[in-house]
C-alpha positions as CSV (number, residue, x, y, z in Angstrom):
1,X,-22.8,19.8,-40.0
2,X,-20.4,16.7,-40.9
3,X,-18.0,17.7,-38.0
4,X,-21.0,18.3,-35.7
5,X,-22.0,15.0,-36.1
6,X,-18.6,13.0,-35.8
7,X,-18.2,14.8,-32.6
8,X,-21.0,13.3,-31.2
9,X,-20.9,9.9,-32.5
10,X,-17.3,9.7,-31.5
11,X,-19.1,11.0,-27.6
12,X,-22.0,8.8,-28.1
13,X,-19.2,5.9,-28.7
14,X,-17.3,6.5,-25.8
15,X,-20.2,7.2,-23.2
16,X,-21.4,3.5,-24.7
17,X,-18.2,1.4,-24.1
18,X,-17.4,3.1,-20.6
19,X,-13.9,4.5,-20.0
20,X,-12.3,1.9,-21.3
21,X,-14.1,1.7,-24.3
22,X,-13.6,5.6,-24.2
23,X,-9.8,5.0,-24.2
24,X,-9.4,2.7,-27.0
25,X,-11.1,5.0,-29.3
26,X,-9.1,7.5,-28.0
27,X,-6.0,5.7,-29.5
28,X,-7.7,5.1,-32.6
29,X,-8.6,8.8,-33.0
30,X,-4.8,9.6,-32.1
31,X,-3.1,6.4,-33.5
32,X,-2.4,7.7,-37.1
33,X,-0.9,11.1,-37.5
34,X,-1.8,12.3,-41.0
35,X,-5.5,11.1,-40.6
36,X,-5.6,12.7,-37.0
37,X,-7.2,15.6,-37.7
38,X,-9.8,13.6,-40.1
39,X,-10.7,11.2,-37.0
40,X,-11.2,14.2,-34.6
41,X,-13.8,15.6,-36.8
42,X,-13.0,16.5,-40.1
43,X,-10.6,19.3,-42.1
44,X,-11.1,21.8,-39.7
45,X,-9.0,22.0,-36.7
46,X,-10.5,21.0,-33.3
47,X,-9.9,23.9,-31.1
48,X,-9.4,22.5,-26.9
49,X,-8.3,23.7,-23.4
50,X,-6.3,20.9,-21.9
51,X,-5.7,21.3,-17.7
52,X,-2.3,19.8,-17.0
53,X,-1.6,19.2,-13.3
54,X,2.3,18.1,-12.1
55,X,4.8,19.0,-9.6
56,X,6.4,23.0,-9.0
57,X,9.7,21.4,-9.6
58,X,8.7,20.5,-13.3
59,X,7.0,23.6,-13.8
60,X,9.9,26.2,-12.8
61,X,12.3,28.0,-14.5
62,X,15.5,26.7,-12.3
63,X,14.5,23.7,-13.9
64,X,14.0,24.4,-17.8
65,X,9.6,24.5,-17.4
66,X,9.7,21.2,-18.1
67,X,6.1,20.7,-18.0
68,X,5.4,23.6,-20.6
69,X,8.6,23.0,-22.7
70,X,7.0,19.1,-23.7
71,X,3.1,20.2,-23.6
72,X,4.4,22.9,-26.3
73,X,6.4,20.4,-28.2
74,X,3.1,18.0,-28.1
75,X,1.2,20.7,-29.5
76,X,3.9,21.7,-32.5
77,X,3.8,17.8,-32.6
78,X,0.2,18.2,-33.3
79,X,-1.2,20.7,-35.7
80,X,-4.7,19.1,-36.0
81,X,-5.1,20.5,-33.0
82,X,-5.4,24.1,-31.4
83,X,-4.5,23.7,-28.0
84,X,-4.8,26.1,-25.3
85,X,-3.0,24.6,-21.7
86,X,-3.7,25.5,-18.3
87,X,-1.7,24.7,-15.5
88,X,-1.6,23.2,-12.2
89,X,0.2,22.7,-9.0
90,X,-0.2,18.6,-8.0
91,X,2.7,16.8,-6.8
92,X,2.6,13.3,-7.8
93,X,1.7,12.4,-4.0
94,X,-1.6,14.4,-3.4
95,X,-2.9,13.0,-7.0
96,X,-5.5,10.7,-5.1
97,X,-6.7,13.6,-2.7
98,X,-6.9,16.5,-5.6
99,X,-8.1,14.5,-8.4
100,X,-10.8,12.5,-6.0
101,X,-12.5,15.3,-4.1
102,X,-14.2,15.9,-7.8
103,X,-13.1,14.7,-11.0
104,X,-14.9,16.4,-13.2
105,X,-13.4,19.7,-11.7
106,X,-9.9,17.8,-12.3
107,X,-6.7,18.3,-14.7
108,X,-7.5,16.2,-17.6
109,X,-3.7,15.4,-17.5
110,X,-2.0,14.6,-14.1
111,X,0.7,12.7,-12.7
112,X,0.5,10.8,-9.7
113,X,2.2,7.9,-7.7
114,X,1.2,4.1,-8.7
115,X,-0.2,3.5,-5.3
116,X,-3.1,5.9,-5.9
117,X,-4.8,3.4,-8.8
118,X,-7.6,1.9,-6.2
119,X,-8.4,5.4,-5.3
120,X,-8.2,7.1,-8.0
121,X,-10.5,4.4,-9.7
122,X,-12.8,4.3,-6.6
123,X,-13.2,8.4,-7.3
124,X,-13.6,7.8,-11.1
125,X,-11.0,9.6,-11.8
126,X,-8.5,7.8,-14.3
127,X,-8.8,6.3,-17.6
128,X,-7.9,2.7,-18.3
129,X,-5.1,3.1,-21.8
130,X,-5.2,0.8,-24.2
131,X,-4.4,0.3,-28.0
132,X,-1.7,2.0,-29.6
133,X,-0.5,3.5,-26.5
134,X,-0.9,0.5,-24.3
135,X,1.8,-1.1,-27.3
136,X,4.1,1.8,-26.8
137,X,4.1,1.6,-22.8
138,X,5.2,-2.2,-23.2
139,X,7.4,-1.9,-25.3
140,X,9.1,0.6,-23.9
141,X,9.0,-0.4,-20.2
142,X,10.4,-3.3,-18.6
143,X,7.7,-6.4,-17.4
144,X,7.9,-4.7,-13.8
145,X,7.6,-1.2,-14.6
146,X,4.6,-2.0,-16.8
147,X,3.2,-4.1,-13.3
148,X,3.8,-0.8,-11.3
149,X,0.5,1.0,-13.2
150,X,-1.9,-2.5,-14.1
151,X,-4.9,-3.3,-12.1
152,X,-6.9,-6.1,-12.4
153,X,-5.2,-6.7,-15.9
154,X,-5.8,-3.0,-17.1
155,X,-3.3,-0.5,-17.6
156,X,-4.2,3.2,-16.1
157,X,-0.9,5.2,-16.6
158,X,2.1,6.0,-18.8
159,X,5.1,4.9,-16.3
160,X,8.0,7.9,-16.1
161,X,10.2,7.0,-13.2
162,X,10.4,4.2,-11.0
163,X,10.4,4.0,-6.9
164,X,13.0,1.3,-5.8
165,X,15.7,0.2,-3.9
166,X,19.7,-1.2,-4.3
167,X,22.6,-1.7,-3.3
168,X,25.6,0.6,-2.3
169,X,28.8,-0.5,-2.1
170,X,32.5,0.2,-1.7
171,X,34.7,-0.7,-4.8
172,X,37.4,-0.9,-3.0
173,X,36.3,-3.8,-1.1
174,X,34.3,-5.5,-3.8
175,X,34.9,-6.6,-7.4
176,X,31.9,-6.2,-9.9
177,X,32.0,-10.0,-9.9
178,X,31.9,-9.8,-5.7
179,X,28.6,-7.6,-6.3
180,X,26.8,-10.4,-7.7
181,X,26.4,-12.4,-5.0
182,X,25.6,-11.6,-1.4
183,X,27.4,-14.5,0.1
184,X,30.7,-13.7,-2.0
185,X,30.5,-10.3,-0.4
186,X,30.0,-11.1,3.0
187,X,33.6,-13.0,2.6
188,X,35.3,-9.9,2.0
189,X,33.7,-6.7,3.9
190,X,31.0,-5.9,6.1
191,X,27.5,-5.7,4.5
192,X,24.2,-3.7,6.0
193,X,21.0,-4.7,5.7
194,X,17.5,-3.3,6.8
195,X,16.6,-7.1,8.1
196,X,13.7,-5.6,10.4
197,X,12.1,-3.3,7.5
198,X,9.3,-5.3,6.0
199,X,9.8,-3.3,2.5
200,X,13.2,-4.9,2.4
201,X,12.6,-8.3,4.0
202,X,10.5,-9.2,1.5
203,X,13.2,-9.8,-1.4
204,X,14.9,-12.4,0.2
205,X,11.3,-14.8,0.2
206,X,10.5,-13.6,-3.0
207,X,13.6,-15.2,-4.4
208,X,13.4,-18.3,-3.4
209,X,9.6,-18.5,-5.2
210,X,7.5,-16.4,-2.4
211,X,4.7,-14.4,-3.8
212,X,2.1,-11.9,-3.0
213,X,-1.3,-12.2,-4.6
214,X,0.1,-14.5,-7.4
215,X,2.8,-14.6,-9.6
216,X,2.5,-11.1,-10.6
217,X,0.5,-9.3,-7.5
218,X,-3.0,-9.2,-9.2
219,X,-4.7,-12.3,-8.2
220,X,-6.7,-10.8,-5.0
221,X,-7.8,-14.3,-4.4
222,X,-4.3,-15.8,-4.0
223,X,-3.2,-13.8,-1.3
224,X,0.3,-14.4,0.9
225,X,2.4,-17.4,-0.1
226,X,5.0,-17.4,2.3
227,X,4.6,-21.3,3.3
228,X,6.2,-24.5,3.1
229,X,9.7,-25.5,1.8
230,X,10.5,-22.8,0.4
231,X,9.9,-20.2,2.8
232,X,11.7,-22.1,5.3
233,X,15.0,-22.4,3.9
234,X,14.8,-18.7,3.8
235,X,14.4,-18.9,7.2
236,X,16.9,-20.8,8.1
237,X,19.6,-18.5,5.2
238,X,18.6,-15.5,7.4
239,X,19.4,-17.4,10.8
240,X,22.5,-18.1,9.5
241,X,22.7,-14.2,7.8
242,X,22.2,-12.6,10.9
243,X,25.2,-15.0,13.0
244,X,27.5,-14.3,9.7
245,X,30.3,-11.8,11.6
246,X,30.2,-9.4,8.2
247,X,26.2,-9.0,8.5
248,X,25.2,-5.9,10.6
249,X,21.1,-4.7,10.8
250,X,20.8,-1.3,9.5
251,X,22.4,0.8,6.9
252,X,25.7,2.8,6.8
253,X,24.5,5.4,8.9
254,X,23.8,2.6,12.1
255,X,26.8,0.7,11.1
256,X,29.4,3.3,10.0
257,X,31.9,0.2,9.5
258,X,29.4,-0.9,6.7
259,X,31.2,-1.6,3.2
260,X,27.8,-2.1,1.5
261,X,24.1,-1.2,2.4
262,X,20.8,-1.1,0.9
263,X,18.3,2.0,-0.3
264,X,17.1,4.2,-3.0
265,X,18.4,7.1,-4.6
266,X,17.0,9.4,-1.8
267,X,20.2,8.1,0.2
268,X,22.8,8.7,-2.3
269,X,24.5,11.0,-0.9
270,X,24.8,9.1,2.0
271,X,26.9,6.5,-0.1
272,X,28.7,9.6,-1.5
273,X,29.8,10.3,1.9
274,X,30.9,7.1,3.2
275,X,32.3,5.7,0.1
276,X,33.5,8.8,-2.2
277,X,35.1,8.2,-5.4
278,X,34.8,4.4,-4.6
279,X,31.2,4.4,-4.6
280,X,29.8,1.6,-6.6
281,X,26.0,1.1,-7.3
282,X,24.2,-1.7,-8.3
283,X,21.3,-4.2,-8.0
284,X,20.7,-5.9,-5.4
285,X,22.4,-9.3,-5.3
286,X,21.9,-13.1,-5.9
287,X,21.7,-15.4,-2.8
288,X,22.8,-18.6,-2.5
289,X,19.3,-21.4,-1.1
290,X,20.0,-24.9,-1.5
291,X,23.2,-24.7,-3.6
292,X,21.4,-22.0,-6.3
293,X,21.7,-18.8,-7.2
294,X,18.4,-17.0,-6.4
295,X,18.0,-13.1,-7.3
296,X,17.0,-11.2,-4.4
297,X,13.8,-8.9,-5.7
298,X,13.3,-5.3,-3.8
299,X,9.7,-4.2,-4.1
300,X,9.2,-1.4,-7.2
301,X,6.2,1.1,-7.8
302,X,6.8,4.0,-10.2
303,X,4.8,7.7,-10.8
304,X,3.1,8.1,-13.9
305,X,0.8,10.4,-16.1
306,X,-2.9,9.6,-16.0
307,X,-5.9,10.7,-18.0
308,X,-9.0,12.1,-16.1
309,X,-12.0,10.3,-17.7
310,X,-14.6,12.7,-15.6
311,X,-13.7,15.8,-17.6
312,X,-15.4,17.9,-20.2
313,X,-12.2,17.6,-22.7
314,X,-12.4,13.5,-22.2
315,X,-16.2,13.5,-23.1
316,X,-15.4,15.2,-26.4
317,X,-11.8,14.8,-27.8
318,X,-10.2,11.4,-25.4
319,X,-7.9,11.6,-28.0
320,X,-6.1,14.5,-26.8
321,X,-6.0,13.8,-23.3
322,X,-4.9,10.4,-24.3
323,X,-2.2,11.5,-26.8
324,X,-0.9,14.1,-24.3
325,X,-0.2,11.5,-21.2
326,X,1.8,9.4,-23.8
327,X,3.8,11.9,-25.2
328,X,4.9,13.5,-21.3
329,X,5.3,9.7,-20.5
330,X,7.5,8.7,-23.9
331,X,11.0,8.7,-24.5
332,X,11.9,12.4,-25.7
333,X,9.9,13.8,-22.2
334,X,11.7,10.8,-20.4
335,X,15.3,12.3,-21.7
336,X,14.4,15.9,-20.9
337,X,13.3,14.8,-17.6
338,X,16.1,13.4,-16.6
339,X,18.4,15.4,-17.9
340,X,16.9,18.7,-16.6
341,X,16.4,17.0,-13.0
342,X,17.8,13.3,-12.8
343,X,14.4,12.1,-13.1
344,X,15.8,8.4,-13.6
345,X,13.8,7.4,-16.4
346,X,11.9,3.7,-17.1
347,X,12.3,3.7,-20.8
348,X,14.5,1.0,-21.8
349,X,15.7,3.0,-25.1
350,X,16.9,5.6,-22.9
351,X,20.9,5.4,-22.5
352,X,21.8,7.0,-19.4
353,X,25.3,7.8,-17.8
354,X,25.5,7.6,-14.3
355,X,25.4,4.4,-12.0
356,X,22.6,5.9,-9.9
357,X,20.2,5.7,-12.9
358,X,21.6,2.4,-14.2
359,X,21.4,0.8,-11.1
360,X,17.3,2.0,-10.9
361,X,16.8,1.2,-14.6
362,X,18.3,-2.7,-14.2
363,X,16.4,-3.4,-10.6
364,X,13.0,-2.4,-12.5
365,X,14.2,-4.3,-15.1
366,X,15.4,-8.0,-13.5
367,X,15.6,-7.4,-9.5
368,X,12.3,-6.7,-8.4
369,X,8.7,-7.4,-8.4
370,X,6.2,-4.5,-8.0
371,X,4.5,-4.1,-4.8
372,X,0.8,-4.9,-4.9
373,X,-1.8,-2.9,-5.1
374,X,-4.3,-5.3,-3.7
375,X,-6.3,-3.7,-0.4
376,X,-5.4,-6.8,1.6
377,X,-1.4,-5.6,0.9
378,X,-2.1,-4.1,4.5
379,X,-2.1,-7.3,6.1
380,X,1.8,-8.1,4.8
381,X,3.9,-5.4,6.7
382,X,3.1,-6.1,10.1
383,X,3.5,-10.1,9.9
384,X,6.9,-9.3,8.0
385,X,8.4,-6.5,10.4
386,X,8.1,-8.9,13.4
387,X,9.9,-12.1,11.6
388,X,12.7,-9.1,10.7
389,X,12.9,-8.0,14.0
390,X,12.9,-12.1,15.8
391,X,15.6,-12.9,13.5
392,X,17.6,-9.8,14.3
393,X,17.1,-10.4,18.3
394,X,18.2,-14.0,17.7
395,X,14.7,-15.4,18.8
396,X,14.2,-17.1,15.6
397,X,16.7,-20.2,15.2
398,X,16.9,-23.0,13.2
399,X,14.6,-25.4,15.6
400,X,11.9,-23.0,15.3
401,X,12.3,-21.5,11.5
402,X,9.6,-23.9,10.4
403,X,7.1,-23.0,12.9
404,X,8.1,-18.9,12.7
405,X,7.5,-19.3,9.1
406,X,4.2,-20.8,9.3
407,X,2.9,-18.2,11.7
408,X,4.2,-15.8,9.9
409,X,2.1,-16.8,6.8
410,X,-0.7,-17.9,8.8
411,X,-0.8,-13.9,10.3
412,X,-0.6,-12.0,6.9
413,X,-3.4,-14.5,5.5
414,X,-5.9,-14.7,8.6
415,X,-5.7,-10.8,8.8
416,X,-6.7,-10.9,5.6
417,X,-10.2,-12.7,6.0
418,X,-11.0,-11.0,9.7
């Protein structure tokens, strides 16, 4: 009779506070580990089906079952509990669409891409974290990565990877000190750069003191700051980029003479084939505004594990949904991720041993901002292509920078209110 009724006061509890609410006593339930089984109801085990939805790739043998190898080590982890897992088919991409045509039909575990958040919340179909496992996520995660899953200053995932770009380079051309600086480097070799692609563009305003819905993407209200002084001198650096005889538009596959370009880690072996064994990898550089350094920042998302707050598992035992998320998106799944598939991981106590992953760990870390999830984020990429493209056809000069600038703000902002 006692566990009957600490089952439904702990369902009575989270039904009262809401999901978040829900959450939070989730972690409590989950926080301890000797007392978990007394905080889920008692001596007696609590016997539960958990639905776990991810990729094929993590889920077959080629590579190691990932998915079943850490929801079995969750469960040894976890004795309290009797747990019995079912298993899904989701890539991280089709989160939004599989979770949101009915929750409560839903994995209670899933991963998903960070861009999903509005919907998934619009569909009710993701938990906000907090507690204990909000702690562990920022501790373990840099500023950015943690950025890549808040929304209106609420967490709603466990981070695993990050989604980013960099810089490939040719060692031979350029020293690790040459690397640091985009102006140093274009005195030495030819560099490539995606001027006309607004998801790249962006980093070189954002230097300088640019944002996007506020200092950290969540203020709705703020909107585009791509105005005044500060905008313009980036401007006028990019007039004078695009005459610099060493700049080309593009990447190494448009500009084969390229000694550097700029992308993720789904072209590496691009830079693998134009650079070989003197393939170097790194952030993106500083560049140089007014006689100071500024860091260029790319845009960042990441994918993470969510919770499914419209399930029957969530309305009785949170804590295990809850507990489960953290532990695929914590630092012992994070290491068998990546070394079963090269899942670059976000934890910082991960050590990892190849430049690709460093170079993805240290962007998320200091050289980039994460791209908003505000609805109005619409209204950016359209402004920005165009001032990409003008600056690449030569249209934009140093006479004009002030007014391009301007109408370039004044276009992502009216958009915004029309």
């Amino acid at each position: 009779m006692k566990k009957l009724e600490n089952m439904m006061l702990n369902r009575r509890q989270a039904l009262a506070l809401g999901v978040s609410g829900a959450a939070s006593l989730a972690l409590a339930a989950c926080g301890g580990g000797s007392d978990g089984g007394a905080s889920a109801g008692g001596d007696e085990k609590v016997d539960v089906t958990v639905t776990v939805w991810g990729p094929q790739e993590d889920q077959s043998d080629d590579n190691g079952k990932w998915l079943q190898t850490q929801c079995e080590a969750f469960a040894a982890a976890h004795p309290e509990w009797t747990i019995t897992f079912k298993y899904g088919v989701c890539p991280e991409g089709d989160a939004k669409t599989n979770i949101g045509t009915d929750p409560s039909a839903g994995a209670d575990v899933y991963m998903y891409a960070n861009d999903q958040i509005p919907d998934l919340l619009k569909a009710g179909g993701i938990a906000e974290l907090g507690g204990s496992t909000l702690d562990a996520i920022k501790a373990n995660n840099s500023e950015t990565t943690v950025n890549t899953v808040t929304y209106d200053g609420s967490v709603y995932g466990v981070p695993f990877t990050g989604n980013t770009w960099f810089m490939y380079y040719d060692k031979s051309v350029f020293s690790d000190e040459d690397v640091k600086s985009l102006d140093a480097m274009l005195e030495k070799g030819k560099v490539a750069f995606p001027l006309d692609n607004s998801w790249y563009i962006a980093s070189f305003y954002v230097a300088n003191g640019c944002t996007l819905f506020g200092e950290d993407g969540g203020d709705a209200a703020a909107g585009f700051d791509f105005s005044g002084d500060k905008a313009v001198a980036v401007t006028d650096y990019l007039v004078d980029l695009v005459a610099n005889k060493n700049f080309a538009n593009g990447d190494v596959g448009t500009n084969a003479d390229a000694k550097a370009f700029f992308s993720g880690t789904w072209d590496y072996q691009k830079a693998v084939d134009a650079y070989g064994d003197n393939l170097g990898i790194a952030p993106a550089p500083s560049i140089t505004i007014d006689g100071e350094l500024k860091q260029m920042k790319a845009f960042a998302g990441s994918k993470a594990v969510g919770v499914n707050p419209a399930t029957a598992l969530y309305a009785e035992h949170p804590e295990v949904a809850v507990a489960l998320a953290a532990y695929l998106g914590g630092t012992d799944a994070q290491q068998a991720h990546y070394d079963l598939r090269s899942i670059i991981p976000t934890d910082v106590n991960i050590t990892v041993d190849d430049a690709l992953a460093q170079a993805q760990m240290d962007t998320m870390d200091y050289a980039s901002i994460v791209q908003p999830l505000q609805a109005d984020m619409g209204n950016y990429w359209t402004p920005a292509e165009s001032m990409g493209k003008e600056l690449v056809a030569g249209t934009v000069t140093h006479d004009n920078a002030a007014d391009k600038t301007e109408s370039m703000n004044t276009s992502m902002n009216t958009s915004a209110v029309q």
